[in-house]
C-alpha positions in Angstrom: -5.8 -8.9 -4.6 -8.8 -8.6 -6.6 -12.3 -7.6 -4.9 -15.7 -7.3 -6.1 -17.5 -4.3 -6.8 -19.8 -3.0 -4.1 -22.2 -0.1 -4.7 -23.3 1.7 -1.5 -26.4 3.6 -1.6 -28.8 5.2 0.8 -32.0 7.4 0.6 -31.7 11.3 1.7 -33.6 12.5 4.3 -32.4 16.1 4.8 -32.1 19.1 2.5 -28.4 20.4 1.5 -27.2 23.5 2.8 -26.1 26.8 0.9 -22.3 27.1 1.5 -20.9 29.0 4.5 -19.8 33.1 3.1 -16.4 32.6 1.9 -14.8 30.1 3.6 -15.6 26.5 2.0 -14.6 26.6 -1.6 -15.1 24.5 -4.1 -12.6 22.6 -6.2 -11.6 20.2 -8.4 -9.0 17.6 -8.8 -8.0 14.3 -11.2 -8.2 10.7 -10.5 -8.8 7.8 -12.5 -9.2 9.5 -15.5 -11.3 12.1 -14.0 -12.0 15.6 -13.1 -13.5 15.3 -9.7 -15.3 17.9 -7.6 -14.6 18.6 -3.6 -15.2 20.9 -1.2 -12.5 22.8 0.9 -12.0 24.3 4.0 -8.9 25.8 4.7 -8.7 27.5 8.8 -6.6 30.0 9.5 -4.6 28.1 12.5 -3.9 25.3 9.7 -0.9 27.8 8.5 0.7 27.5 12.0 2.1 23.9 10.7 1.2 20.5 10.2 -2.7 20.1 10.4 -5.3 17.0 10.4 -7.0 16.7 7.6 -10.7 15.0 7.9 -11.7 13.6 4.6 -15.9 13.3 4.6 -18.3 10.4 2.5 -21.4 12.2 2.2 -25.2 10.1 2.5 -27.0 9.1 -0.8 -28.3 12.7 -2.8 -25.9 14.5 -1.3 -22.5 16.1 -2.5 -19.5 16.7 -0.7 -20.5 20.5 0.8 -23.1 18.8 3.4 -21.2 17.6 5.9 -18.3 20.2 5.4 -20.7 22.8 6.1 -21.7 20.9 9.4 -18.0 20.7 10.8 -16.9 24.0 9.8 -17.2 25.6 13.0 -15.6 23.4 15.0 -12.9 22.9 12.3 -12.1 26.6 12.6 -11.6 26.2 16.6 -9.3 23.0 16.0 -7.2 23.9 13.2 -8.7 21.0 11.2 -8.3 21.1 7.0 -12.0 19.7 5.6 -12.0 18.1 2.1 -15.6 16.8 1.0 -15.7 14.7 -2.2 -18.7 14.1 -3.9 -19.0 10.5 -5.0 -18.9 9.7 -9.0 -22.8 9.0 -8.6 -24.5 11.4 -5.9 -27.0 8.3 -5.2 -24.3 6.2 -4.4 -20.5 5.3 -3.5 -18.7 2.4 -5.6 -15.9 0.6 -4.7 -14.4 1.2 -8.6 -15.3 4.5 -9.5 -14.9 6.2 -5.7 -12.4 3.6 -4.2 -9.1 3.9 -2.4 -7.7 5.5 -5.6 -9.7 8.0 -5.7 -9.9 9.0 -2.2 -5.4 8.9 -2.1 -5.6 11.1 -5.0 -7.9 13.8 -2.9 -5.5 14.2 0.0 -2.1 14.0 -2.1 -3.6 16.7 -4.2 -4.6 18.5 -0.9 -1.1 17.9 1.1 0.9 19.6 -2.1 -1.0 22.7 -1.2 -1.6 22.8 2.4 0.4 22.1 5.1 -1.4 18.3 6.3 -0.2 16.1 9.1 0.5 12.8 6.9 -0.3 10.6 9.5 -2.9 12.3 10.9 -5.2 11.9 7.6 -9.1 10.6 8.8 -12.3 9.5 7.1 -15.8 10.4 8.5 -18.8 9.4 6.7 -22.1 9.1 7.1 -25.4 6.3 6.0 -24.3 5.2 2.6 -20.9 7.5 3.2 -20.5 5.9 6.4 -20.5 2.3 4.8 -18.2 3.1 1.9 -15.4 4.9 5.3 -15.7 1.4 7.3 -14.7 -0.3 4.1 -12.2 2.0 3.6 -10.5 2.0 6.4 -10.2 -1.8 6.1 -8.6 -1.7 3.0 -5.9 1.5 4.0 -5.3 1.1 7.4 -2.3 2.1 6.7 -3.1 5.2 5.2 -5.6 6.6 7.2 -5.5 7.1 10.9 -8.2 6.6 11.9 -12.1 6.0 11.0 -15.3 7.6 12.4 -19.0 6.8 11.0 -22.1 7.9 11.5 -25.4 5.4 10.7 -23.5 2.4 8.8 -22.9 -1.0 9.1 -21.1 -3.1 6.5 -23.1 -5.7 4.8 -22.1 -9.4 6.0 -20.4 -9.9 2.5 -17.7 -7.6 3.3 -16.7 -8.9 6.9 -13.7 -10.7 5.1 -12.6 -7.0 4.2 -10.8 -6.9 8.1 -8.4 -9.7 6.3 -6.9 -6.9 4.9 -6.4 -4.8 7.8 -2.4 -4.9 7.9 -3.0 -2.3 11.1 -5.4 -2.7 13.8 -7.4 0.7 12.8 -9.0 2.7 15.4 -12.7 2.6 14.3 -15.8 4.2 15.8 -19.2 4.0 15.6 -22.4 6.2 16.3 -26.1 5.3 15.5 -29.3 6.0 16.5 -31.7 3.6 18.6 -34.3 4.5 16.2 -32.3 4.5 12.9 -34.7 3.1 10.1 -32.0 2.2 7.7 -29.4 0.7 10.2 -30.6 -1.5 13.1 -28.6 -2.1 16.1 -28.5 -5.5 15.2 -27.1 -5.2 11.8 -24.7 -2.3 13.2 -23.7 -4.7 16.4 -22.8 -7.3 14.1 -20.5 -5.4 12.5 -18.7 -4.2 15.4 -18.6 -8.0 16.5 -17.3 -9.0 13.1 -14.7 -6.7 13.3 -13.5 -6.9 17.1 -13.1 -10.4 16.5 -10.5 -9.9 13.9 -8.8 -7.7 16.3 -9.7 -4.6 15.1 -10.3 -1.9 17.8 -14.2 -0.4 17.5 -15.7 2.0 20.0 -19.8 1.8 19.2 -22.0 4.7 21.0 -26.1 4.1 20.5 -27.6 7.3 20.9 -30.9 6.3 22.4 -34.1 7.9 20.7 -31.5 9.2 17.6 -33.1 8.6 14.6 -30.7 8.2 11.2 -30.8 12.4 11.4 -27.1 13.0 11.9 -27.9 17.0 11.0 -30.0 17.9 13.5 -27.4 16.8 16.1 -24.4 17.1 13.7 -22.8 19.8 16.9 -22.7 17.2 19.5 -21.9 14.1 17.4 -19.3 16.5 15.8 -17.8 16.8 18.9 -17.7 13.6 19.9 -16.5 12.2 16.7 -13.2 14.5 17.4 -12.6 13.9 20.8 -12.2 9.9 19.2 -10.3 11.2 16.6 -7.7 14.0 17.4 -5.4 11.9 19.5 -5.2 9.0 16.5 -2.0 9.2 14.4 0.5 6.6 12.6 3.4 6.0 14.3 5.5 5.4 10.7 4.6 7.0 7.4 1.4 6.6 5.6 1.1 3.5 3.1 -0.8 3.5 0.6 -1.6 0.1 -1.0 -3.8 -0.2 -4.9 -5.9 -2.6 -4.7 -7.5 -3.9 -8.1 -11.2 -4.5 -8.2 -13.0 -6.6 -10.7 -15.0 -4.7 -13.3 
């Protein structure tokens, strides 16, 4: 099935951190004809056997360290493998040059040297990362386990995207009262568009929570894997290419 493009892109608001010592490192892997950068962190508990792996869709101006950096510590407590790409354009993520391709490629490269949980494989992005994960998640739902964003809605365009949702994804949903780039009205409609194709979708409004995510990026953090640790497939991962018109 053919799709059109989409290009999702969202102001920064917050610097980028250094990276953490020794512990996140920084790779690279091929997909589409390209060497592509990521971020990687590896805990020590992830050698005891089959880990989660949360794959993260950084906000516009970013790269793929940011929100690695943020989960790190909490990672190392849960036993959970962190992989942050950075999109083909920092400003933005594209449904042709950082689709569903692209982000298969990531975790197959990751799974041949790390011990990951197949079907325990998520996505967690945020603002213009968070867009690009519900999209996604509608188009793999069968590959990914589950989906967790942070400030995003998807424009009304995209609704027909759930169409595609061979499995009724577990999706979730945080945003700010006060978000200036995401309004509860625009983020409500997307839960509504997507609960009424049967899709499950868990939305929390943080009241007085601006579109910030680092700030509070320890108790969202948190909260975001509470929703996610108990999500897994119940048959192998599928993974479905989808073609996109150019």
């Amino acid at each position: 099935m053919k799709a059109a493009i989409l290009v999702v892109a969202l102001s920064a608001a917050v610097a980028a951190p250094a990276a953490g010592a020794d512990k996140i490192t920084k790779k690279v892997f091929s997909s589409e004809g390209w060497t592509r950068p990521y971020y990687l962190y590896v805990p020590e508990r992830a050698g005891a056997g089959p880990s989660p792996l949360i794959v993260f869709l950084h906000g516009s101006g970013r790269n793929g360290l940011i929100l690695v950096d943020k989960w790190k510590d909490l990672a190392k407590k849960e036993g959970i493998i962190l992989a942050g790409p950075d999109s083909k354009d920092s400003q933005e993520w594209n449904t042709i040059g950082d689709g569903p391709d692209v982000l298969h490629d990531l975790v197959e490269t990751i799974s041949k040297q790390h011990p990951v949980d197949p079907k325990r494989v998520y996505l967690f992005g945020h603002s213009a990362g968070a867009i690009h994960g519900l999209m996604m998640s509608l188009l793999e739902s069968e590959y990914f386990a589950a989906v967790a964003v942070h400030a995003g809605a998807l424009p009304p365009d995209t609704y027909s995207y759930a169409d595609r949702a061979t499995r009724k994804i577990p999706l979730a949903i945080w945003v700010g009262t006060n978000d200036r780039f995401f309004s509860l009205a625009a983020v409500r409609a997307t839960r509504d568009a997507l609960v009424a194709k049967g899709l499950p979708v868990e939305l929390t409004e943080i009241k007085g929570h601006t579109h910030d995510y680092y700030s509070r990026s320890s108790e969202i953090n948190k909260a975001v894997w509470a929703f996610l640790k108990d999500k897994a497939l119940t048959k192998a991962p599928r993974f479905e290419k989808i073609a996109f018109i150019k």
